[in-house]
N, C-alpha and C positions, 0 to 999 in steps of 0.2 A: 944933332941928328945922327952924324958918322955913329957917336959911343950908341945910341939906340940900335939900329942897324948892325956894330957891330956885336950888341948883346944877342942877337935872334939869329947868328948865323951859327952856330954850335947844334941846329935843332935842323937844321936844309939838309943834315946831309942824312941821314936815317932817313928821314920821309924820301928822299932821291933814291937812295935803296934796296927803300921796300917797293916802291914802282916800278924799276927794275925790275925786282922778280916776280912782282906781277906778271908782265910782260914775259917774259922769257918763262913762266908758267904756263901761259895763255899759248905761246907758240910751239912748243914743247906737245902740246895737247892736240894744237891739227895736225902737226908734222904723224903722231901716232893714230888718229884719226884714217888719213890718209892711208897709211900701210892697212888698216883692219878693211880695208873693202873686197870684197868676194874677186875673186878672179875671174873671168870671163869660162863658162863651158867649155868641155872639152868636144870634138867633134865625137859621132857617132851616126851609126850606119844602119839602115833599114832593110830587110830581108821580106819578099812579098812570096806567098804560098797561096796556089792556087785551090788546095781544100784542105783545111784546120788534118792536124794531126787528132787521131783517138787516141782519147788518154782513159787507159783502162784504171776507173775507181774502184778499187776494194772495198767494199759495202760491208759493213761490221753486222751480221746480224745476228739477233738473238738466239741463241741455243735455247730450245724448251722442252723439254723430258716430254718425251712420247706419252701419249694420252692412249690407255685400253679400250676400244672399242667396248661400248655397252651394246650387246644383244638384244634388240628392239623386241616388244613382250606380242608372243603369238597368237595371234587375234581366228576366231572359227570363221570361214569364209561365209556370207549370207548366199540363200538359196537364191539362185538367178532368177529374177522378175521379170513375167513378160513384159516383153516389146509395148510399147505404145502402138505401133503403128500395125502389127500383128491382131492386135484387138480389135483396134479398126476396121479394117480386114475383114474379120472374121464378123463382125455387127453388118458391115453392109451386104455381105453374102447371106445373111441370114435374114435380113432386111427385102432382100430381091426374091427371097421364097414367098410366092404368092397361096394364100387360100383356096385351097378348093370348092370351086363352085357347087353351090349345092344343086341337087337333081329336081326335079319338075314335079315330083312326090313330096319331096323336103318343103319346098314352096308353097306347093297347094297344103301341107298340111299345117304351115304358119299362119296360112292366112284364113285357114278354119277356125286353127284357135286364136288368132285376133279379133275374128266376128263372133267367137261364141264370149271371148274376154268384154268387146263392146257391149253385147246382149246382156250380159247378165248385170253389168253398169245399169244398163237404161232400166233396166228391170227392179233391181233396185233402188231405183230413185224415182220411179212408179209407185212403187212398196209404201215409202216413205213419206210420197209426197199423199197419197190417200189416206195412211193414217194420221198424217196431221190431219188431213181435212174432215175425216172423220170426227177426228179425238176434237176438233173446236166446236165442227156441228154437236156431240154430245153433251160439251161443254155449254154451248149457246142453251141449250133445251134443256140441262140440268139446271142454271142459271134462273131461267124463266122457268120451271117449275118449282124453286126452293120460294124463286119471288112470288110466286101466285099464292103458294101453300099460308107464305111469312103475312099477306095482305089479309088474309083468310081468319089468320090468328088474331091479328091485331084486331081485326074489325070485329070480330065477337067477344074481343076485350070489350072494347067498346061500348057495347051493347050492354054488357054487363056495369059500366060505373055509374054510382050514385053520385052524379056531379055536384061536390060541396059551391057553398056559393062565392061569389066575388072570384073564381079562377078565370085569368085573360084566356084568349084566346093562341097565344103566343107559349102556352106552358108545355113545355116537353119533359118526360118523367121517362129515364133508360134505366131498365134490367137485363139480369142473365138470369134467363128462365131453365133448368133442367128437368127435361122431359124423359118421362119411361114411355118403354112402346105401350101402345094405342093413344097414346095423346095425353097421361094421365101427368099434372105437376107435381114435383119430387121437391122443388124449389125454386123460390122468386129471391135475390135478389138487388137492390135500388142501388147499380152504378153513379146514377148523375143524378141529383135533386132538380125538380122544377122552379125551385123556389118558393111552394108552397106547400107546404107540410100536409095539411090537408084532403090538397090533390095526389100527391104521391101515395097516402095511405088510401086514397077512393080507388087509384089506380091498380097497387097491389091487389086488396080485396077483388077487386073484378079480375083478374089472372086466375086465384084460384075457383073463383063462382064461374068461371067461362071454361073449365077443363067437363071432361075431355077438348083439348084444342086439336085441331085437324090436324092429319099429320097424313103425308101421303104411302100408299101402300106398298110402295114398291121398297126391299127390305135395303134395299142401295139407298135408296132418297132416303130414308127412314135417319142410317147413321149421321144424314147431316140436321137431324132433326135433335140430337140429345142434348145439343147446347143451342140457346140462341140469346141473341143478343135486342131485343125488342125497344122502341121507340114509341111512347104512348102517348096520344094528343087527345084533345078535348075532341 
């Protein structure tokens, strides 16, 4: 055991050593540690001013090259407009000028030519109203005179046809008769068939066997006489 022991002690002493200056590394390091710490402030003194000092700033400012006035472009001045309230004015002053009364001449002779303006109204619608009633009475009596003349022709047709046989009683045969004056025929003829041939042509012949047909004398009734329209029955 001693020769073991003493083989391993030749190696104790370096590791002893270097522990050492571990150590004495490590202390070496607070010792300078220690000195690197700030020193404590130094005292210092406070001055109190009851209103701030001015501190004049020098303001840097821009130099800029003078600009030329441009002369504004000369305009014609407008002619002065009246007043609003001038105009005003002037409408109710001329508003307050009353009309002159017309005179007691003026009056009476408005109210002449308003009764002669009425009268000649009413007078007119007098005019008016008699010539309708004329113009319908002439019309009512032209009317019944063209009918009495039309009943007059027909019924001396009449007279005149040689009734074919077997025609009903129901057969109507229409012509346009053109008459000359005094009643003479010019021409017959057959607007509508009766539906029997027979009878239309007995009809015809009796128109012209029955002329002169009546025709009234008055030369007014006459021109409604030149065309007629006739209706023939059995």
């Amino acid at each position: 055991m001693n020769r073991a022991s003493s083989y391993r002690e030749p190696y104790l002493f370096p590791a002893g050593a270097l522990a050492l200056a571990v150590h004495a590394a490590f202390f070496a390091l607070l010792m300078s540690g220690m000195r690197w710490q700030p020193h404590p402030p130094e005292e210092f003194s406070v001055e109190l001013w009851s209103n701030l000092p001015v501190m004049e700033v020098a303001q840097q400012q821009d130099v800029m090259p003078p600009v030329e006035a441009v002369p504004a472009p000369v305009t014609k001045a407008a002619p002065p407009q009246p007043v609003k309230a001038d105009i005003e004015m002037r409408e109710k002053k001329v508003s307050k000028v009353e009309p002159a009364k017309p005179t007691e001449q003026e009056l009476k002779a408005q109210r002449d030519a308003e009764e002669q303006r009425q009268l000649a109204e009413y007078s007119e619608k007098r005019r008016q109203a008699e010539q309708a009633r004329v113009r319908a009475e002439v019309d009512a009596a032209t009317a019944a005179e063209v009918g009495r003349y039309q009943d007059m022709i027909r019924s001396k047709i009449r007279r005149n046809i040689v009734m074919p046989p077997d025609v009903p009683d129901s057969a109507v045969a229409e012509f346009k008769v053109t008459l000359l004056p005094g009643g003479m025929v010019m021409d017959a003829l057959l607007q509508k068939s009766s539906g029997n041939t027979a009878y239309d042509d007995a009809a015809e012949r009796a128109i012209y066997k029955a002329q002169p047909l009546p025709v009234p004398a008055d030369s007014g009734l006459q021109k409604m006489f030149r065309e007629l329209r006739l209706t023939i029955r059995p």
